[in-house]
C-alpha positions in Angstrom: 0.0 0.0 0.0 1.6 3.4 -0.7 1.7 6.0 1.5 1.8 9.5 0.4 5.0 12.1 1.7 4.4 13.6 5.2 5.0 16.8 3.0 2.5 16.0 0.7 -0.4 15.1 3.4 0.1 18.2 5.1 -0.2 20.2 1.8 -3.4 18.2 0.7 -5.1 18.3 4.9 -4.4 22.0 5.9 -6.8 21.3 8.9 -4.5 18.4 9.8 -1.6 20.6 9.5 -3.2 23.6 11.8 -4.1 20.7 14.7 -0.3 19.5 14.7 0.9 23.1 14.1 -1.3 23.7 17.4 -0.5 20.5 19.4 3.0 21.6 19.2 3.0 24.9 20.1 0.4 24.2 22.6 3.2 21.5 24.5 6.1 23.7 23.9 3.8 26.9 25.9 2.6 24.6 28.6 6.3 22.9 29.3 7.9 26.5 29.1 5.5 28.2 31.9 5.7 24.9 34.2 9.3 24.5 33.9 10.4 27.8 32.9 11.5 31.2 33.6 9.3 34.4 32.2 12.0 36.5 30.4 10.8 39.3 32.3 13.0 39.5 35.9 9.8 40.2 38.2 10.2 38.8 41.5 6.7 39.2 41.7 5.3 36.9 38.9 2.9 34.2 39.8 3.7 30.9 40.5 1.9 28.6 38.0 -1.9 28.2 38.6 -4.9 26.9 36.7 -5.5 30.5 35.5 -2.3 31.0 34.0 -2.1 27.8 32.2 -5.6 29.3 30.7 -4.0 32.5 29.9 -1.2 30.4 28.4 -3.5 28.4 26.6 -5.5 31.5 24.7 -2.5 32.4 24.0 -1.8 29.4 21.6 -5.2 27.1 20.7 -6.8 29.7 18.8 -4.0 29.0 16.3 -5.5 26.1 14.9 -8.5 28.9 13.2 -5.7 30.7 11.8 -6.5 30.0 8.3 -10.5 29.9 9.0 -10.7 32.9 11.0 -7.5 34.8 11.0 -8.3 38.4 12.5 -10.1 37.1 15.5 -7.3 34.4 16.0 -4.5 36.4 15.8 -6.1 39.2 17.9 -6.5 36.9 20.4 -3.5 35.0 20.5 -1.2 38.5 20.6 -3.6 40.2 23.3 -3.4 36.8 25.4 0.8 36.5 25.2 0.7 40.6 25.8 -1.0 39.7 28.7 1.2 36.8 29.9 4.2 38.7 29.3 2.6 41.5 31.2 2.2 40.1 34.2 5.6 37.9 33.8 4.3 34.4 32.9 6.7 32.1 31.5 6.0 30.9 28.5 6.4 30.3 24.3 7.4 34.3 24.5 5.7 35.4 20.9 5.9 32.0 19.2 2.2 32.2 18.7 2.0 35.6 18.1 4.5 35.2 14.9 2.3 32.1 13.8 -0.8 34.5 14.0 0.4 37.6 12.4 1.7 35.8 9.3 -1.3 33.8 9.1 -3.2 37.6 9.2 -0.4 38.7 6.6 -1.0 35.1 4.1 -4.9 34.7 4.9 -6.7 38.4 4.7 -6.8 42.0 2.8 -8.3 44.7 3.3 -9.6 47.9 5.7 -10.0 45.5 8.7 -6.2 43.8 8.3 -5.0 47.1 8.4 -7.3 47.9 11.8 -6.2 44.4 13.1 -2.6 45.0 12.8 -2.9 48.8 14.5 -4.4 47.1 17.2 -1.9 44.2 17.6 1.2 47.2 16.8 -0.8 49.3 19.8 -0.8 46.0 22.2 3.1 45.0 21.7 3.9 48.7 22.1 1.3 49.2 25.3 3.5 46.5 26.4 6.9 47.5 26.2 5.7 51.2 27.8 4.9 49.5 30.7 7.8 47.5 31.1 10.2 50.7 30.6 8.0 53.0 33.2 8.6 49.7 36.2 11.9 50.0 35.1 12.6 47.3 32.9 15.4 47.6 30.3 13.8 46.1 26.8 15.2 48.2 24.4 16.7 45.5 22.8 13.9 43.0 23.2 11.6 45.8 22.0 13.7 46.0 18.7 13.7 42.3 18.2 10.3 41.7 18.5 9.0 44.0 16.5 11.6 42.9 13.6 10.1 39.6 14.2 6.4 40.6 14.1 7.2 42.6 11.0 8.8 39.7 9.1 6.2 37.4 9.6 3.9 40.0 8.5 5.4 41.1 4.8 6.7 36.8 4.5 3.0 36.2 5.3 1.7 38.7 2.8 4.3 37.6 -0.3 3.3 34.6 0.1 -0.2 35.5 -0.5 0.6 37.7 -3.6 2.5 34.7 -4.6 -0.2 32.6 -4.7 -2.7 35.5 -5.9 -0.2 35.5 -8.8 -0.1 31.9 -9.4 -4.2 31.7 -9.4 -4.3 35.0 -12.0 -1.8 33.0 -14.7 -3.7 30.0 -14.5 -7.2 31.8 -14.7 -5.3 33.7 -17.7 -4.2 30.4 -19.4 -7.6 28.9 -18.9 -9.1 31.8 -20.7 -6.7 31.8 -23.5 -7.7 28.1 -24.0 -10.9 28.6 -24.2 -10.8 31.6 -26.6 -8.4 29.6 -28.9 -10.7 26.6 -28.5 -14.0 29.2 -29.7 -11.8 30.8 -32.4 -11.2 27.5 -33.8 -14.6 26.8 -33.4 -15.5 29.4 -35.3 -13.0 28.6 -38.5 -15.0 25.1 -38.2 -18.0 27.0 -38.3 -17.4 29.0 -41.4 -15.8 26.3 -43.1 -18.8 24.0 -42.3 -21.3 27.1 -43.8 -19.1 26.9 -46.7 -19.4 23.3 -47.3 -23.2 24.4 -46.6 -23.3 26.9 -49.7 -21.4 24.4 -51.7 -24.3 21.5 -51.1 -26.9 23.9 -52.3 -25.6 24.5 -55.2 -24.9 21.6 -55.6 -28.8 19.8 -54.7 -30.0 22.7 -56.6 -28.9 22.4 -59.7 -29.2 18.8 -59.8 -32.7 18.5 -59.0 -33.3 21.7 -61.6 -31.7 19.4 -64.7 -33.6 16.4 -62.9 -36.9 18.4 -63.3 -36.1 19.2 -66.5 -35.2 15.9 -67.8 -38.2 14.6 -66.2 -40.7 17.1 -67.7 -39.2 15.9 -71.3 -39.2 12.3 -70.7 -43.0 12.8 -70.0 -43.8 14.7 -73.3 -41.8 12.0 -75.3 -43.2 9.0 -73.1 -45.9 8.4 -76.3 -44.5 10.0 -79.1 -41.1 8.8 -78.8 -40.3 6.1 -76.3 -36.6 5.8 -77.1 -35.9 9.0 -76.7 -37.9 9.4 -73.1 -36.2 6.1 -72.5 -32.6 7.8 -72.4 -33.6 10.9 -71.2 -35.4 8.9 -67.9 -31.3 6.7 -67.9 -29.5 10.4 -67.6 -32.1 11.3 -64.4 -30.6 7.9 -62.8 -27.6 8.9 -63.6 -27.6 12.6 -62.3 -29.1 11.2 -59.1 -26.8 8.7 -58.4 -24.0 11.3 -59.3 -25.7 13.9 -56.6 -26.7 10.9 -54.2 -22.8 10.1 -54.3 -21.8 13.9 -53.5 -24.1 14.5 -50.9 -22.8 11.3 -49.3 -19.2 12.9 -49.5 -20.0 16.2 -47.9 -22.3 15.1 -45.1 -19.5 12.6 -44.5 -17.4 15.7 -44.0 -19.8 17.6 -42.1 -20.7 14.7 -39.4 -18.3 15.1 -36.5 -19.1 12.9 -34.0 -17.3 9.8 -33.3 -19.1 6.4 -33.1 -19.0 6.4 -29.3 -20.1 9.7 -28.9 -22.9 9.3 -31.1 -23.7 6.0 -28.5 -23.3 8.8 -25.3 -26.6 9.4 -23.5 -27.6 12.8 -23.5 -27.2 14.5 -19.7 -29.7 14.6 -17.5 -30.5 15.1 -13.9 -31.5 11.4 -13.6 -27.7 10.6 -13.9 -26.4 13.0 -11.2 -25.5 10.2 -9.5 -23.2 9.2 -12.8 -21.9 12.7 -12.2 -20.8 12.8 -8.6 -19.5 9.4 -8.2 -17.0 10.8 -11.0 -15.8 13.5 -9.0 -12.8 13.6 -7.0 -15.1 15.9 -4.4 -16.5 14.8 -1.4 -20.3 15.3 -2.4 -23.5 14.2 -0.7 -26.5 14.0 -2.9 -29.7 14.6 -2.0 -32.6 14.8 -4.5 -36.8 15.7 -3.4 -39.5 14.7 -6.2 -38.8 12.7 -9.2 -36.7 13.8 -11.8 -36.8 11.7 -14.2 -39.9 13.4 -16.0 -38.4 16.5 -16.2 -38.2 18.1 -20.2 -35.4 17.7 -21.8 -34.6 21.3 -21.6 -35.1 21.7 -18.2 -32.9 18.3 -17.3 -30.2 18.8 -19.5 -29.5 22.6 -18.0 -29.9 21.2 -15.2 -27.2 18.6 -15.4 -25.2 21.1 -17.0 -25.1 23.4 -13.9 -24.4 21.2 -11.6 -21.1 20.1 -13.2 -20.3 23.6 -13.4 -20.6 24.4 -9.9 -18.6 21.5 -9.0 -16.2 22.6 -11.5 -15.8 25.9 -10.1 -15.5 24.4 -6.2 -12.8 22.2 -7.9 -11.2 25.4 -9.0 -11.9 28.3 -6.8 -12.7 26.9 -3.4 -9.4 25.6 -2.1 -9.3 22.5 0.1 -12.6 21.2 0.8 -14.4 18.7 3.6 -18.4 18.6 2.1 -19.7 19.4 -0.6 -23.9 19.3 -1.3 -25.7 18.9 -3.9 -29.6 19.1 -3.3 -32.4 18.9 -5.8 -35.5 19.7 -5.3 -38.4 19.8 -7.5 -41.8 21.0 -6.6 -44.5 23.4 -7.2 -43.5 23.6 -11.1 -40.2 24.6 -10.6 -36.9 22.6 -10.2 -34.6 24.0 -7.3 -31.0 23.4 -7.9 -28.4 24.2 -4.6 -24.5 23.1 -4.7 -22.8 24.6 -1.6 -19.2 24.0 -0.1 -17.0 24.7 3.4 -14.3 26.1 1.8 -13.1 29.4 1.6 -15.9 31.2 0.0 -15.5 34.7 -1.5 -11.6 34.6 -0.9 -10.9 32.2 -2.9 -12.9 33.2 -6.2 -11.3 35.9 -8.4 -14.5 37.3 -9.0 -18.3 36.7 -8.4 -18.8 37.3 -12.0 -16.2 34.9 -13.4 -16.7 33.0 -16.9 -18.4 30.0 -15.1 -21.4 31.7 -13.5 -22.2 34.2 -16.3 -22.0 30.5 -18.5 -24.8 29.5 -15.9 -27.2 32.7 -16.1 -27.0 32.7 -19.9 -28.2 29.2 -19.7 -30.7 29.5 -16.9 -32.0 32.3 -18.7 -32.8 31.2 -21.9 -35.6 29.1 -19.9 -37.0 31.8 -18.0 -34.7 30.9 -14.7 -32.5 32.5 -11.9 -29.4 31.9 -10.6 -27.6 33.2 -7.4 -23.9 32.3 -6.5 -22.1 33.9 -3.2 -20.8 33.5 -0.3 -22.9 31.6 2.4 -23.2 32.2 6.2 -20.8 30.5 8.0 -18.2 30.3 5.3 -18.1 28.8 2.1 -19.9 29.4 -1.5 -23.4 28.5 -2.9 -24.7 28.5 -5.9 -28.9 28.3 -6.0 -30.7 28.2 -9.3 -34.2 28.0 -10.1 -35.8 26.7 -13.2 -39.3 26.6 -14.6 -40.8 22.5 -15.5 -42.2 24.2 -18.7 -39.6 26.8 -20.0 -42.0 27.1 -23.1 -44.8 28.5 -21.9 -42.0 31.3 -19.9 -41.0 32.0 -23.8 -44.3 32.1 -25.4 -45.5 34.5 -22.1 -42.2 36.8 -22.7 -42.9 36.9 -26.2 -46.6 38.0 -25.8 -45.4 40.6 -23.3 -42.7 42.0 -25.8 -43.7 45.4 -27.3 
């Protein structure tokens, strides 16, 4: 049996990674506050107590949410270690705070980082102020620790540009394939409409000498048998001629493989097909019967399924549960694919290529779709579909001025 690298594993379970991450800084905290000295010389600090194991233990547990929840993890890991350090507990000094800030720096933008980080900045500075007014010397362990905050910060925040990078070139490559793939679908297009014109002409002027030979066949049927006789032997001929070219260019013009052509056309009633494909871990769950749906209304809906699942594939990052329900009732078929990973973070944009593909297709049978981020964290993509897309077009139509 082959086991993957320990590397590897972690890369592939970032949760497992964050509890071991944890674990170990948890042990290294506890040992260094039982068995340790605090780093500040106070002949007053505490002895250790059930309280300050707690204190020493806010300090480093929340680390484990450092890639869920960064900003409230790392705010409360550096307030918890100010604290300790405040009040001289022995313990992992600003391990977890170093762990925290990058994880702020790799894991988050915007307006509330930037508060975040003020407040942390005002914390290990509140700190050091009190220390130098009771008469501590920490110049030098000021200096060092806010080098070390700072590093973990901007090696946090490369690393997420980094990857920000990475995830722009490979959404840009992806959309230069599939513009080279519809710009030579187009060239097949206008060749095939060439081929097209060609196959009128030639039909038409085939069956306009066949319709001419024909009508003088009939007026020499009686009067001159031999004669309608030959004329009736050059129709065979010219249809056989044109049976034989028409065979050519439809042979041209048909495509599809002999196992394609055998393919069933996708449909809700093999979702099941679908997921059990995937490399996902999806629960199914389906509400009315789907298997009488029109054709229309199946196929799309098929369709947008493996499109959301495409896109958590993509966009979501490493995912635990994935759901896929379908529910069909009161004329309408409800369609909802949600995940647990990192929602709105993750995507590039909430109007990428994938979900305007979806509300093209949704709407062309009268339909909605909505795709965000869900409460709680995570995406979801809803759509909702009318059983009889026709009578939605033949109503918009009427309406249309």
């Amino acid at each position: 049996m082959h086991h993957p690298h320990p590397l590897q594993w972690l890369r592939t379970h970032p949760r497992g990674a964050d509890a071991l991450l944890t674990l170990l800084v948890v042990v290294i905290a506890v040992a260094s506050h039982l068995h340790g000295e605090s780093s500040v010389n106070d002949p007053n600090q505490p002895d250790p107590a059930w309280w300050t194991v707690l204190i020493v233990l806010v300090g480093t547990v929340p680390i484990y949410w450092r890639r869920i929840n960064p900003l409230v993890a790392g705010l409360v890991v550096v307030t918890a270690e100010v604290t300790a350090l405040f009040i001289g507990l022995a313990g992992a000094a600003f391990i977890g705070s170093v762990i925290a800030v990058y994880s702020i720096g790799a894991y988050t933008v915007g307006v509330f980082r930037t508060r975040v980080m003020t407040a942390i900045a005002a914390l290990v500075i509140g700190l050091f102020i009190a220390g130098w007014i009771d008469g501590l010397q920490l110049l030098d362990e000021f200096i060092s620790t806010g080098v070390l905050l700072i590093t973990a910060f901007v090696v946090g925040d490369n690393l997420r540009r980094r990857r920000q990078h990475v995830a722009d070139l490979a959404e840009r490559a992806e959309r230069a394939e599939r513009e080279q793939g519809l710009l030579a679908e187009q060239r097949v297009t206008a060749e095939r409409t060439r081929i097209a014109r060609d196959l009128h002409d030639v039909v038409a002027h085939s069956v306009s000498v066949m319709v001419i030979q024909a009508a003088a066949a009939r007026r020499n049927l009686t009067t001159d048998p031999d004669a309608a006789s030959e004329t009736l032997a050059s129709i065979e001929s010219t249809g056989r001629q044109t049976m034989n070219e028409l065979r050519a260019i439809l042979g041209v013009l048909r495509t599809e493989t002999a196992d394609a052509a055998l393919d069933p056309q996708p449909s809700l009633h093999l979702i099941d097909a679908l997921v059990a494909a995937d490399d996902l871990p999806v629960a199914v769950s389906v509400e009315g019967e789907v298997a009488g749906l029109p054709d229309s209304v199946s196929v799309t809906g098929y369709r947008l399924v493996q499109e959301a699942l495409t896109n958590v594939r993509r966009h979501a990052g490493p995912v635990d549960a994935v759901t896929v329900h379908v529910h069909v009732d009161a004329g309408q078929l409800v369609i909802e694919v949600s995940d647990n990973g990192r929602g709105a973070g993750a995507r590039p944009s909430a109007d990428g290529f994938g979900i305007v593909g979806m509300r093209e297709r949704v709407a062309a049978l009268g339909g909605t779709v909505a795709a965000g981020p869900r409460p709680g964290g995570g995406w979801r993509v809803r759509s909702v579909l009318p059983l009889d897309p026709g009578s939605v077009h033949r109503l918009t139509t009427a309406t249309t001025p």
